[in-house]
TORFI-281159 format. One line per field, with one value per residue (C-alpha): x, y, z. Coordinates in pm, 1 decimal, decimal comma, always signed. Layout:
REM residues N
px: c(X;...) .
py: c(Y;...) .
pz: c(Z;...) .
***
This chain:
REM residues 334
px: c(+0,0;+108,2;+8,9;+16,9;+9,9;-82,3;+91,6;+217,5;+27,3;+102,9;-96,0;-194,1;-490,4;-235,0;+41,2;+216,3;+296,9;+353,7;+554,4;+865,2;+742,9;+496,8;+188,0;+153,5;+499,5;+323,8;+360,5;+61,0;+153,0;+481,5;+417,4;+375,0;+48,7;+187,8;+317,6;-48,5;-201,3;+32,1;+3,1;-392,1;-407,9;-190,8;-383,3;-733,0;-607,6;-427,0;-173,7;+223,7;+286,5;+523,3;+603,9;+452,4;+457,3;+447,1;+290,5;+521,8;+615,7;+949,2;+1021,5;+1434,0;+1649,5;+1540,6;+1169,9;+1224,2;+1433,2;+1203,3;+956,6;+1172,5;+1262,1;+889,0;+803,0;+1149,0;+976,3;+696,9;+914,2;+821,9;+1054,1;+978,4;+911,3;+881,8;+689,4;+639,6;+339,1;+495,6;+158,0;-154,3;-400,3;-662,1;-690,8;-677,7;-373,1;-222,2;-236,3;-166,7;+211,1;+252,5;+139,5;+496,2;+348,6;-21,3;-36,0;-140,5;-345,6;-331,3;-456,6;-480,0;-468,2;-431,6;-251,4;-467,2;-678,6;-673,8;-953,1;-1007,1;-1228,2;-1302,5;-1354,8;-1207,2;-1236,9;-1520,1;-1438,7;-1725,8;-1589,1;-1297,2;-1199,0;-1350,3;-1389,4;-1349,8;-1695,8;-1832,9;-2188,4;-2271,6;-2486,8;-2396,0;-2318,1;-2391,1;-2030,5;-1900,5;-1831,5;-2117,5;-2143,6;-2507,4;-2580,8;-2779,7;-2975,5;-2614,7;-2452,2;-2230,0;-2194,8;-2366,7;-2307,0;-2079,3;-2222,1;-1990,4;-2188,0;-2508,2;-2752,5;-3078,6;-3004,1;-2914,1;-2710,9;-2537,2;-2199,4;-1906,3;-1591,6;-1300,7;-1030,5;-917,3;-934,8;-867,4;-807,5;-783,2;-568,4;-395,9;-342,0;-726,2;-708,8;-434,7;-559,1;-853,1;-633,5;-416,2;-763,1;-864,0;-496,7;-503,1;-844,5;-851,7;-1144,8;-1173,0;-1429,9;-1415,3;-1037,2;-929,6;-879,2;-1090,4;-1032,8;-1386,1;-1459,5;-1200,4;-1372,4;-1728,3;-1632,2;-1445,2;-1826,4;-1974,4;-1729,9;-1855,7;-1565,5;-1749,2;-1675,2;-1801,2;-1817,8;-1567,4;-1755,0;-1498,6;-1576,5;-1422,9;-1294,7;-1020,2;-932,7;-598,8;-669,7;-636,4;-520,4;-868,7;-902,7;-607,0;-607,0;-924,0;-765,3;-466,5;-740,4;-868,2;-543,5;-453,8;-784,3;-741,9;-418,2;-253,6;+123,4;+252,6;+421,3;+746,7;+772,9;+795,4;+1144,4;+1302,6;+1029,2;+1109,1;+831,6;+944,1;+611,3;+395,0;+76,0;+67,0;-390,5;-401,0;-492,7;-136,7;+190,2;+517,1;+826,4;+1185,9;+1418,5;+1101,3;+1064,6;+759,2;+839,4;+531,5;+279,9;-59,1;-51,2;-339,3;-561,0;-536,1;-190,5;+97,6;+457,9;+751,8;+1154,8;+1325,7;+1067,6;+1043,8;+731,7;+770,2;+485,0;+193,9;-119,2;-158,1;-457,9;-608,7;-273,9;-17,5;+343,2;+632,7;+995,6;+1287,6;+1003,1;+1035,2;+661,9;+679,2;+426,7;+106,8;-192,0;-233,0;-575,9;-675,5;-360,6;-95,4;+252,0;+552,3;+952,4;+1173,2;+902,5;+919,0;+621,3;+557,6;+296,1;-112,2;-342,5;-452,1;-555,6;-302,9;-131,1;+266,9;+484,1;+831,1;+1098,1;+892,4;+931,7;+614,5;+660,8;+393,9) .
py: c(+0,0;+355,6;+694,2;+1015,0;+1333,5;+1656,2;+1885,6;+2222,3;+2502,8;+2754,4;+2712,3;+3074,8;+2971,3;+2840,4;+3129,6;+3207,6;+2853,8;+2767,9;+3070,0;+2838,5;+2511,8;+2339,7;+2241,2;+1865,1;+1870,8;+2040,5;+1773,6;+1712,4;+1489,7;+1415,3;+1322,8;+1538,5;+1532,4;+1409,1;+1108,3;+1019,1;+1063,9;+769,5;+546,2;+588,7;+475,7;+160,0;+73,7;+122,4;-125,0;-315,7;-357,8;-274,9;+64,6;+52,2;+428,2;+764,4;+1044,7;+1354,5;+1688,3;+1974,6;+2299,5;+2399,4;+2390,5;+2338,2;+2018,9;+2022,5;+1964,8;+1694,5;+1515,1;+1491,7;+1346,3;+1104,9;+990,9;+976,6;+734,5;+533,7;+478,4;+364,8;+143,4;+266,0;+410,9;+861,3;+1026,9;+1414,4;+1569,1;+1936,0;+2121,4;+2469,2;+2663,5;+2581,2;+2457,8;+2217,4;+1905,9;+1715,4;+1887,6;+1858,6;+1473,8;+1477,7;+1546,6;+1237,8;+1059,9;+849,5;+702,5;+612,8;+270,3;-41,3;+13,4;+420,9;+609,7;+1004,8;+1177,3;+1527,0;+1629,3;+1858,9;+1555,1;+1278,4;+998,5;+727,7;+428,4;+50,3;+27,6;-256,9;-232,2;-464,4;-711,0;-579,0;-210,9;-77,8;+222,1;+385,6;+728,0;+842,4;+1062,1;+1152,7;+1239,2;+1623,2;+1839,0;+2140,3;+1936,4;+2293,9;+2347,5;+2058,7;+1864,1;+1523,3;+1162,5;+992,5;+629,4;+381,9;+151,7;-143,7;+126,5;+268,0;+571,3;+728,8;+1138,7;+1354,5;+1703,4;+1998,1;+2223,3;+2200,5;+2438,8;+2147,3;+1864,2;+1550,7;+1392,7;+1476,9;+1230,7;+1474,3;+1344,1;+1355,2;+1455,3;+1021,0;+800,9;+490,1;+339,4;-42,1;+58,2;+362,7;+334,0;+459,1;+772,3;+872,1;+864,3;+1059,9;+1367,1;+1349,3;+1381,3;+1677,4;+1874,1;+1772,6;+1890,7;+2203,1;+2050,5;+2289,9;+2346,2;+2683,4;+2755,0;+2480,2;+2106,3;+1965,9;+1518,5;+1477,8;+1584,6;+1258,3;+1053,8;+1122,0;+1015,9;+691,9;+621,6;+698,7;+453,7;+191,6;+215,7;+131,5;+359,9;+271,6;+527,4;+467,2;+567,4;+699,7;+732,2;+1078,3;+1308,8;+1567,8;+1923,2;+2075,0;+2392,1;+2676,6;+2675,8;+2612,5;+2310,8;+2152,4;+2188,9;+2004,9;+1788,4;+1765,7;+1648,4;+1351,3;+1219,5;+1244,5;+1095,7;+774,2;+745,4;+798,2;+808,7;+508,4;+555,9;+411,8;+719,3;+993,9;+805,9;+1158,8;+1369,1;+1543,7;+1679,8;+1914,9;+1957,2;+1963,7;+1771,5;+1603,4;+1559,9;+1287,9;+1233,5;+1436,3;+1413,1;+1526,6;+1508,8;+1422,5;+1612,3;+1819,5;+1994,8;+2063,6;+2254,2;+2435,2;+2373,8;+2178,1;+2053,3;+1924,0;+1789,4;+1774,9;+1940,2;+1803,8;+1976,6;+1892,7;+1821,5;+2051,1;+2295,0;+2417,5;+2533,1;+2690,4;+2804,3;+2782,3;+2591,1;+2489,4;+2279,7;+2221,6;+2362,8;+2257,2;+2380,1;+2297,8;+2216,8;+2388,4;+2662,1;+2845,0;+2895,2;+3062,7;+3199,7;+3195,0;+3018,5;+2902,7;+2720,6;+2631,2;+2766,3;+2682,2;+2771,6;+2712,6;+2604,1;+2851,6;+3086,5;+3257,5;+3350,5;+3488,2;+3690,9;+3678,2;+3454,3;+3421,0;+3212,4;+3243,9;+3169,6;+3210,1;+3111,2;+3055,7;+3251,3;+3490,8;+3667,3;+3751,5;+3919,8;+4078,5) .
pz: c(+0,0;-53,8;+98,4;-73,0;+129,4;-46,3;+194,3;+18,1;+194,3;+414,4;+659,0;+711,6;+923,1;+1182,7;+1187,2;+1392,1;+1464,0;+1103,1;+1019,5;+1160,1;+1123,0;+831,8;+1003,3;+960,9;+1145,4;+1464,9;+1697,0;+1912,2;+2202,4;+2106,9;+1765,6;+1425,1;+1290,3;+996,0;+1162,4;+1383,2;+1022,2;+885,1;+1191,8;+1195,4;+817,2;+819,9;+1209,8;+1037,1;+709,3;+881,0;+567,5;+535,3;+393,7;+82,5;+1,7;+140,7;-106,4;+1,7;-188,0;-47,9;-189,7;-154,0;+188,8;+230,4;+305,8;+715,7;+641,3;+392,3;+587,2;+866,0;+642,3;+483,3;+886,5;+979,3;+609,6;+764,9;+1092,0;+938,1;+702,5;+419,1;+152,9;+112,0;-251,7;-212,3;-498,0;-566,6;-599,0;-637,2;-769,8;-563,0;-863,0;-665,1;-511,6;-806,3;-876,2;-598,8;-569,1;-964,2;-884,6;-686,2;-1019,7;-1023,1;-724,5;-838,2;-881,3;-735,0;-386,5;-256,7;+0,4;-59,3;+305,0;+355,1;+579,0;+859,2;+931,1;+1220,2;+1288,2;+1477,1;+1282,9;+1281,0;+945,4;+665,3;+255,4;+141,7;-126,0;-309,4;-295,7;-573,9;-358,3;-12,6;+130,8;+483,4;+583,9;+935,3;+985,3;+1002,1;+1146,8;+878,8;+585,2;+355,0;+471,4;+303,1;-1,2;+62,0;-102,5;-131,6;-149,6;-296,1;-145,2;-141,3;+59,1;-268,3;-312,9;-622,4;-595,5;-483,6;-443,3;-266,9;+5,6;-77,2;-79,8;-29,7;+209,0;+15,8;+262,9;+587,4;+535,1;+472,5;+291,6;+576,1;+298,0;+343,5;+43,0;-50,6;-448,4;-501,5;-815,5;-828,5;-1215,5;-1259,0;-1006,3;-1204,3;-1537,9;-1444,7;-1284,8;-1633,7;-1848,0;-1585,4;-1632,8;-2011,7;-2102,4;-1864,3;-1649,3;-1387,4;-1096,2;-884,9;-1128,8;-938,8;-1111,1;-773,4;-682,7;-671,8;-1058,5;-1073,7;-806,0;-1017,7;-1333,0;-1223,1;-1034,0;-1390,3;-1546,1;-1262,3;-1009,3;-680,6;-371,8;-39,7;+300,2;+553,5;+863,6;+1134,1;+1476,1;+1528,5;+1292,4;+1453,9;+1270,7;+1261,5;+1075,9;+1353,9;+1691,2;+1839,4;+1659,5;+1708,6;+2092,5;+2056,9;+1867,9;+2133,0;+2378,0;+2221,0;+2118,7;+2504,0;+2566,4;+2309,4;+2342,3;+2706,8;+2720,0;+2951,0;+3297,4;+3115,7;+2858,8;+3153,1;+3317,4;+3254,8;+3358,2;+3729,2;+3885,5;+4204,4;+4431,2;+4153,3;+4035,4;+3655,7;+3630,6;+3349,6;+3077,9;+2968,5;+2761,9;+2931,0;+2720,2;+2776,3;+3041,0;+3110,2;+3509,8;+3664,6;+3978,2;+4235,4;+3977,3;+3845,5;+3460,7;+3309,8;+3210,6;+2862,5;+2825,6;+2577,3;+2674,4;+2472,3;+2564,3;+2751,8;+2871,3;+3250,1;+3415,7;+3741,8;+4012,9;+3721,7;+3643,4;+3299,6;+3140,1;+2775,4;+2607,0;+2405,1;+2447,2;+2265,0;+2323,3;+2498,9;+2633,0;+3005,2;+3190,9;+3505,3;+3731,2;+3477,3;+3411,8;+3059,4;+2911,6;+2535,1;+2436,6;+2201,3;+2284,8;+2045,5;+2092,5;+2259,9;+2423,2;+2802,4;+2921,0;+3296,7;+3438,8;+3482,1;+3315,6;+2959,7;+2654,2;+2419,7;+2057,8;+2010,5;+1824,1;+1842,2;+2041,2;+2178,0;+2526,6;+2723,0;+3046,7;+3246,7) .
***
């Protein structure tokens, strides 16, 4: 199996946390999103993962090396492929096309799930939905009466259908996906400017490729700093770090309120963390009470309380309490 990862944008809705690092490599509980992504695909098929592909614009030597270490951990070999002009979704898998054959999944990248879900024989290819209570903000699939899916329509107007597509997908043969993105690029099929995955997904259903819904049990956002402390949460809550992991944790006086992730040579001195609260190596927290919050490595907390916040690597923060969003190696002293 292969997994192709269409991540080349800026992430603007995430700045300033993405103005230093690409935000599938925002690690939430220890681990890049990038990385959960992966592991949640290969646990949900249950299969080996050959190759991951991933979609990037041209972001230097240190981020694709990171990537190719995460596909190595997952022991699979890494192709990077540009997308250096945002064009679509169908475009965007489109340059992965050396890697579009035999069985794919297309994941992008600002998405997490949990599911108990397999491919059915009957099925050619599947994709990932959750059930919606605003699906006019969302692209929808309908189904017949065998449970195959026989429309896609994009945020509609009318209810047809409250089963949102996820942004997961799965192809029993590659080969196919790809020859449908080549007829959209070569005959200028656009939707919105934009040469869009689903016009592709449509007319391999009209040519009697059968796609079933993969129903997930939760679907978890990454696309501003709201979300992905949400997000933070439930991975905490689904997937609790072990006592063995925290060996160089030292906690001085302090309380750790589970369910939480504390990083390597991390200290914890006069203070409450959690719940909910992912902190990365390195950082120090002193005489504060943090909860619901995400902060990053090598980062110096001291006499504040922090919730639903998102901190970044490198940051000093001191003073009274707040919600906040910074990035890296800022001072805040109040």
């Amino acid at each position: 199996m292969k997994i192709i990862i269409p991540m080349a944008g800026l992430g603007t809705r995430m700045r300033p946390h993405t103005l230093t690092v690409k935000k599938p490599l925002i690690p939430l509980a220890g681990k890049p999103i990038v990385q959960r992504l992966v592991e949640n695909i290969s646990r949900v098929l249950n299969q080996p993962v050959e190759e991951i592909a991933f979609v990037i614009g041209r972001f230097g030597d240190e981020v694709e090396n990171e990537l190719k270490l995460i596909a190595e951990n997952a022991g699979a070999k890494a192709s990077i492929y540009y997308q250096d002009v945002a064009k679509g979704t169908g475009h965007a898998v489109w340059c992965a096309s050396e890697s579009l054959s035999g069985q794919v999944v297309v994941a992008f990248a600002d998405t997490l799930f949990y599911a108990d879900f397999a491919i059915p024989e009957n099925a050619d290819g599947a994709i990932w939905v959750q059930e919606v209570n605003n699906p006019e903000s969302f692209g929808v699939v309908t189904t017949n009466d065998e449970g195959i899916i026989n429309g896609f329509v994009e945020k509609p107007k009318t209810f047809v259908s409250n089963m949102a597509i996820i942004g997961i997908y799965y192809f029993g043969d590659g080969e196919i996906l790809q020859k449908e993105l080549q007829r959209l690029i070569d005959e200028d099929i656009r939707g919105n400017n934009e040469y869009q995955l689903t016009d592709a997904l449509e007319n391999m259903r009209r040519k009697g490729y059968r796609f079933v819904p993969g129903k997930v049990r939760e679907w978890l956002d990454c696309g501003n700093k709201d979300a992905t402390v949400i997000t933070n949460h439930r991975v905490l809550e689904n997937e609790p770090q072990s006592p063995v992991e925290r060996e160089n944790v030292k906690l001085i006086n302090s309380v750790v309120i589970e369910p939480c992730y504390i990083g390597k040579s991390v200290c914890i001195e006069n203070s409450v963390v959690g719940p909910w609260v992912s902190v990365g190596d390195g950082t120090r927290i002193s005489g504060s009470n943090i909860a619901n919050s995400i902060i990053q490595n090598n980062s110096s907390l001291t006499n504040t309380l922090l919730g639903n916040s998102m901190v970044g690597n490198c940051v000093s923060i001191s003073g009274k309490p707040a919600e906040l969003s910074v990035g890296d190696y800022n001072s805040i002293h109040e």
